[in-house]
N, C-alpha and C positions, 0 to 999 in steps of 0.2 A: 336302405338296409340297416339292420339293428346290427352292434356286436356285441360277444363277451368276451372276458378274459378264460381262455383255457387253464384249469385248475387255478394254481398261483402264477399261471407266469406271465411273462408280458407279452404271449402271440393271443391278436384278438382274431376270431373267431366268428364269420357270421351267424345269428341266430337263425338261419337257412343251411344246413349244410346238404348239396349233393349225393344223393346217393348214387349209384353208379351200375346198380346189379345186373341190371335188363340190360347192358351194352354187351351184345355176341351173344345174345341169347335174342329178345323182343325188338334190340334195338340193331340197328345196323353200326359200322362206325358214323358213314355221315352222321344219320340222326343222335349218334352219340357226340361227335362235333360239335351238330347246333344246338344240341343241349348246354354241352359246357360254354359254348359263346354266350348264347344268353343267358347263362346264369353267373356268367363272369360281368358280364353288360348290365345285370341289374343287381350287382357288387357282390353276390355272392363267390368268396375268396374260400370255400373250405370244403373240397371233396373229398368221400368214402370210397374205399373198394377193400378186396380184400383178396386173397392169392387163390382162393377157392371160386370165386367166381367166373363166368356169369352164374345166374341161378333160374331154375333147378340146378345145381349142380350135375355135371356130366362131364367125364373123360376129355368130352372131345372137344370141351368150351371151357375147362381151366385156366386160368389165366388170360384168357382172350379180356378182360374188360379190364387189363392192370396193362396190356398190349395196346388199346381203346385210346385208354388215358398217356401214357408214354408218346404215341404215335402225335396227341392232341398237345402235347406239349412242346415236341417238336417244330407242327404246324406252326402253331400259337406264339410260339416263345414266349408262355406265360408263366414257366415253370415258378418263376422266384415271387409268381403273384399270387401261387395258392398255396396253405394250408395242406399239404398232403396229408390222407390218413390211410391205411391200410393195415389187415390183417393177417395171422399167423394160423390156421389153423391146428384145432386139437386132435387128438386124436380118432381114429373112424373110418376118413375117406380112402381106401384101398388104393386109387391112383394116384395120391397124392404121397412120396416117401413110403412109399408100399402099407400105407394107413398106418405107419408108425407116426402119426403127428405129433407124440412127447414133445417136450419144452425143454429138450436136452441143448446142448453146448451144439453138435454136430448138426442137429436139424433146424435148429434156429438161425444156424449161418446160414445153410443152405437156403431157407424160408426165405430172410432177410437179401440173398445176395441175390436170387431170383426173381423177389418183386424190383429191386432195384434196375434188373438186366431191361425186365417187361417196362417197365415205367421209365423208364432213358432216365434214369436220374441218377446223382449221386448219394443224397439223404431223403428221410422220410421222417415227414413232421413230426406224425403220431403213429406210433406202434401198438397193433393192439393186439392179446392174446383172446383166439379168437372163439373161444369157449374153453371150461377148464379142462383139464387132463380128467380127475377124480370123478366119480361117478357122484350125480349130484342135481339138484331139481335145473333144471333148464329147458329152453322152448317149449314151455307151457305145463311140463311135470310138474303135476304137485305130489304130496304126498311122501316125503323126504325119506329111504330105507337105507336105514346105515349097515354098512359091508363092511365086516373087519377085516377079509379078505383084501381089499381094494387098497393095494400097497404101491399100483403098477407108475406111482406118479412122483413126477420132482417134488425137492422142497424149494418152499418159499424161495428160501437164498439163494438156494443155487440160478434158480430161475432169472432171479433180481439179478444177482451177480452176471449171468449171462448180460443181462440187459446193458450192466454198466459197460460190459466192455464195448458192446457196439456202439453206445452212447460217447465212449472215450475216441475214438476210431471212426465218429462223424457220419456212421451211416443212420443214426436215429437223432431225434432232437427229444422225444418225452415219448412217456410209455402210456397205454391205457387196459382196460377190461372190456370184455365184453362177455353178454350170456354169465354173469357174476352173481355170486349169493351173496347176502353181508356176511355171512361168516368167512368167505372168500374175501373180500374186498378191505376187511379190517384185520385179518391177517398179514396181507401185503402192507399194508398201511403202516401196522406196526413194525414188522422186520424190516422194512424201508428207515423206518425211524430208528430203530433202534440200531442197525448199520451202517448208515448214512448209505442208502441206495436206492436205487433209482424212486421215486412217487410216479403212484399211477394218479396221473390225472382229468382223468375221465372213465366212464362207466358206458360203454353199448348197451342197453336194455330195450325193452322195447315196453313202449310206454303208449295211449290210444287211450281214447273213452269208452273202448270193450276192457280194456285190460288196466287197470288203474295199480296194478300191485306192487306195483316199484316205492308208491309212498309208505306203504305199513312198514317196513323194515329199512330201504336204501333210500330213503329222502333225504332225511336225517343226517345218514355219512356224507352225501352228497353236499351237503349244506356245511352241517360240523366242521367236515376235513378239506373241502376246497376241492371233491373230484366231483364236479359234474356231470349228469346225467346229458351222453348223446341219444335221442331217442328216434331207435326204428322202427319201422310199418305204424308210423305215426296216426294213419286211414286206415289200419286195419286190412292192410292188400286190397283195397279197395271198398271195401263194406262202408267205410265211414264216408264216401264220396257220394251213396246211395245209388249208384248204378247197378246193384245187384238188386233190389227193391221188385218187391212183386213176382218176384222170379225171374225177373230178367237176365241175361247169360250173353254181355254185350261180345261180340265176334272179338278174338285175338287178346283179348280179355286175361290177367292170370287165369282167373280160374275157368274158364274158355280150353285154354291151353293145356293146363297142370293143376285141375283140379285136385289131383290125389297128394299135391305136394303143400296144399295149401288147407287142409284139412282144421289147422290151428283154429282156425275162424267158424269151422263149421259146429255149430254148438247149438242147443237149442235153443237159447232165450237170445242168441243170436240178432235174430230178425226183429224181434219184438225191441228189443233194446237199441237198434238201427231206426225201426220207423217214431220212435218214441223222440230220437236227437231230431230225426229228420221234421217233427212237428216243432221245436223250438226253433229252428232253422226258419222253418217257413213263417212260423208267426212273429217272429222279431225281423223276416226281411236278410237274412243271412245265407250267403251262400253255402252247406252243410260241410262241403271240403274245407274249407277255409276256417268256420267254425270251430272245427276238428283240431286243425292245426294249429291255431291261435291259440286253444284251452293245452295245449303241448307248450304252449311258447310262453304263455304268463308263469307258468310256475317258475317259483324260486330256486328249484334243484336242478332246473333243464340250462345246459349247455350252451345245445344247440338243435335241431330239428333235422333229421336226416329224409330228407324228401324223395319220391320215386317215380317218375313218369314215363311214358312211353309215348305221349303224343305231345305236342309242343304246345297247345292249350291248356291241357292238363298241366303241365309244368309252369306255365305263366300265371295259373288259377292258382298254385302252391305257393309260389315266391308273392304273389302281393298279400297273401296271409298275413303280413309283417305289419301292413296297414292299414290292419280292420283293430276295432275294438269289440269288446264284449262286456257289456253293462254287468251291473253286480245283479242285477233281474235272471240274464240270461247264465251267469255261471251259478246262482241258487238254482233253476231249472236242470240246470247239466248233474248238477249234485242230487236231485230229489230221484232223477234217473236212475244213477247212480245207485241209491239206497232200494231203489224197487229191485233192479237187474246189478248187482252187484259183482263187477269181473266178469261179464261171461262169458271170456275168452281169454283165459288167463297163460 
């Protein structure tokens, strides 16, 4: 296993990290178990969840995969071996604080003291806000409409300021973003700096060779200020593993299941930009999955790689991504791609 340093600090970080969603949802606990053994067993030290979870999101499987991981760390007594990260939701989810998920003082304790309760722990590594309050392009909106109405959200400070206290009070060790604009992400950066309070560092985006758009704008920060990019649906929910190919619709499958929750991906240049990777794949002798996830893992702004599996193959095919290479042949190919089908699943 590779690491990095998170942001500036001194917790390394595998360039593997755990994602965790499908546990209480696709996953069972067991198979949520022998997920984290083996990905502990092949030194991956750094797992995601977040207090919204499992996903799809539903009432009646909130928190179950933050219960998952708590329960796993009990078994295990590996707590002090991993990397915790998890999230705060924003505002939306009706069941969650009656969808008041604001970034207030009140509700962040509650957020905070509740993943803690689920997860048997006393601190958590990496705190993340888990999209913004303000209305603003995220999961895949483009087209940015500014509302001068749109008043309903904290400021910066205060937010930060919440942060430092739980930071003081030992339930957080660093803070991070997720679902972030740069105008977001360099905002914080600065009133961080200029108050001395908390730094975000690290960014959730989701980043894939359908969706490349994290480099026109947040690479840059990513690089510049030391918050590196954690990237989600690395495969594209599975498009980039090429089991959807041809029309195929593999059983238990996301989109098998919750087609209508995984829409993100469904695009038209879609397919065409899937079987175009899947032909470099084949003709350099490359597994497509792994492929996928190696061109996530050479960049310079990435973190770390937030991986997802539901069958324990699948998960073993993910973590040895770590020890393939990609000739400069095959990333000019992934690039010429690129410039045909440009994002098309942004």
């Amino acid at each position: 296993m590779k690491f990095k340093k998170l942001g500036h600090t001194d917790i390394n970080v595998s360039l593997i990290c755990l994602g965790t969603m499908n546990m209480g949802e696709q996953n069972t606990q067991d198979e949520g178990f022998n997920q984290m053994d083996y990905s502990y067993d092949q030194g991956v030290n750094f797992f995601d969840t977040a207090e919204v979870y499992a996903v799809p999101p539903r009432m009646e499987t909130q928190g179950k995969t933050e219960e998952i991981i708590g329960n796993w760390f009990i078994q295990s007594k590996k707590r002090e071996k991993i990397i915790l990260a998890t999230k705060m939701v924003g505002p939306g989810v009706e069941w969650i604080r009656n969808g008041g998920g604001n970034y207030t003082e009140k509700n962040m304790t509650l957020a905070i003291d509740g993943s803690l309760k689920r997860l048997q722990t006393d601190y958590i590594d990496l705190y993340q806000l888990h999209w913004p309050e303000r209305k603003t392009n995220m999961f895949g909106r483009l087209g940015y409409e500014h509302k001068e109405d749109d008043k309903n959200w904290n400021k910066f400070e205060d937010v930060l300021e919440n942060l430092l206290k739980f930071k003081k009070e030992g339930k957080i060790r660093e803070v991070g973003l997720s679902n972030e604009t740069p105008w977001g992400v360099t905002k914080c950066l600065q009133i961080s700096k200029e108050n001395d309070l908390p730094k975000m560092m690290s960014i959730q985006n989701p980043y894939n060779l359908l969706n490349r758009t994290y480099e026109i704008g947040l690479a840059e920060i990513s690089i510049r200020e030391e918050v590196g990019l954690l990237a989600y649906s690395p495969l594209a929910t599975g498009y980039l593993t090429g089991k959807y190919r041809n029309n195929q619709m593999p059983e238990n499958s996301r989109l098998e299941r919750d087609g209508d929750f995984w829409t993100r991906y469904d695009k038209p240049n879609t397919t065409k930009a899937v079987d175009a990777y899947f032909k470099i794949a084949k003709k350099n002798n490359i597994n497509l999955t792994q492929m996928s996830l190696k061109f996530c893992e050479i960049q310079p702004f990435v973190t770390s790689v937030i991986i997802g599996a539901t069958k324990m193959d699948q998960l073993k095919t993910n973590i040895e991504s770590v020890n393939i290479n990609l000739s400069e042949e095959v990333i000019n190919e992934i690039n010429e791609v690129q410039k045909i089908y440009p994002n098309p699943c942004p």
